[in-house]
C-alpha positions as CSV (number, residue, x, y, z in Angstrom):
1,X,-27.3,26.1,40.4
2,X,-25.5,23.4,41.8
3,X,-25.0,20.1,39.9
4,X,-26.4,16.9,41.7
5,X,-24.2,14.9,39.3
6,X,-20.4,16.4,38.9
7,X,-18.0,15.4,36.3
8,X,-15.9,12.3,37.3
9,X,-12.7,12.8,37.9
10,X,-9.7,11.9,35.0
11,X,-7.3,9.7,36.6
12,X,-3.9,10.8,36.0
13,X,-2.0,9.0,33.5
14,X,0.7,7.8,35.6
15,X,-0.9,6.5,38.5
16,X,0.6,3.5,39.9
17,X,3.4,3.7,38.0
18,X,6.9,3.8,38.5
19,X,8.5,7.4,38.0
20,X,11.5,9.5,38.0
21,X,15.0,7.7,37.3
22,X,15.4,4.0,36.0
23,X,18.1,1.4,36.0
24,X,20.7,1.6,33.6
25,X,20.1,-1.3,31.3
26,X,22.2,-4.4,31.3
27,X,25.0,-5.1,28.9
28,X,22.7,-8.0,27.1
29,X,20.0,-5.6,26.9
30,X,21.7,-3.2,25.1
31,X,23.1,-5.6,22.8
32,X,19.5,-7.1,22.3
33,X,18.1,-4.0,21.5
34,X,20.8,-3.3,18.8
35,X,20.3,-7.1,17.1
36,X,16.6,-6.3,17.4
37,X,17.1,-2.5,15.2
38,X,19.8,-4.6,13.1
39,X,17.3,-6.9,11.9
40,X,14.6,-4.6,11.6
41,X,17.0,-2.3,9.3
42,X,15.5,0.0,11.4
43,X,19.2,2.3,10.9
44,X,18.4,5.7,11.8
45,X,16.8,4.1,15.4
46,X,20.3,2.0,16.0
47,X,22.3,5.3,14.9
48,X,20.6,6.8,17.6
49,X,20.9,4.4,20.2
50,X,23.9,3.7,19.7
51,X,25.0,7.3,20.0
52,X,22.6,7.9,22.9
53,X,24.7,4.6,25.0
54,X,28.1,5.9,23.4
55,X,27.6,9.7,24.7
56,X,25.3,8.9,27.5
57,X,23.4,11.8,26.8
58,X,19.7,12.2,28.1
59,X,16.9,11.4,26.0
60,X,15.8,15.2,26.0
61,X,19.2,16.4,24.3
62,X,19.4,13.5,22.1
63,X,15.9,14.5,20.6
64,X,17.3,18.1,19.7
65,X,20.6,16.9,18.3
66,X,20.3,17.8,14.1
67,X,22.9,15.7,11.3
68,X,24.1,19.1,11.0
69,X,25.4,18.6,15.0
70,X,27.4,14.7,14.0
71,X,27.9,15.8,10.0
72,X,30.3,18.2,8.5
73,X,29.8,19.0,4.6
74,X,28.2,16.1,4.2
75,X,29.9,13.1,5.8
76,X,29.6,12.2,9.7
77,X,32.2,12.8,12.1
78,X,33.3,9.5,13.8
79,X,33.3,12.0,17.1
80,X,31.7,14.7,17.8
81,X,31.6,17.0,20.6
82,X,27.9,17.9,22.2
83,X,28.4,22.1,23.9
């Protein structure tokens, strides 16, 4: 049988956006992001942005990094080194 009516197609979620790589953000962004986390005691978000700036690592190996990665028997490392 063939449907008179067929199922409407999903627009894709990204359509008329912009994709792929973005500008680096501007000195006085950064800085107004890490006021914004600062005052928001939100310290485990500036910990990571501040070490995902500081490194310049991507956000897909920043995700995977554990405390066991920056923290050695119990105390962070002031550097650590990313294989």
């Amino acid at each position: 049988m063939h449907d008179k009516n067929p199922t409407p197609r999903q627009e894709p979620w990204n359509k008329g956006k912009l994709v792929g790589q973005k500008q680096p953000l501007k000195l006085e962004e950064i800085w107004a992001i890490r006021i914004r986390l600062e005052l928001e005691s939100a310290v485990m978000d500036l910990a990571l942005f501040n070490l995902a700036i500081d490194s310049k690592l991507r956000a897909c190996d920043l995700v995977t990094l554990r405390a066991r990665d920056i923290a050695i028997g119990g105390a962070a490392e002031f550097r650590a080194s990313i294989a």
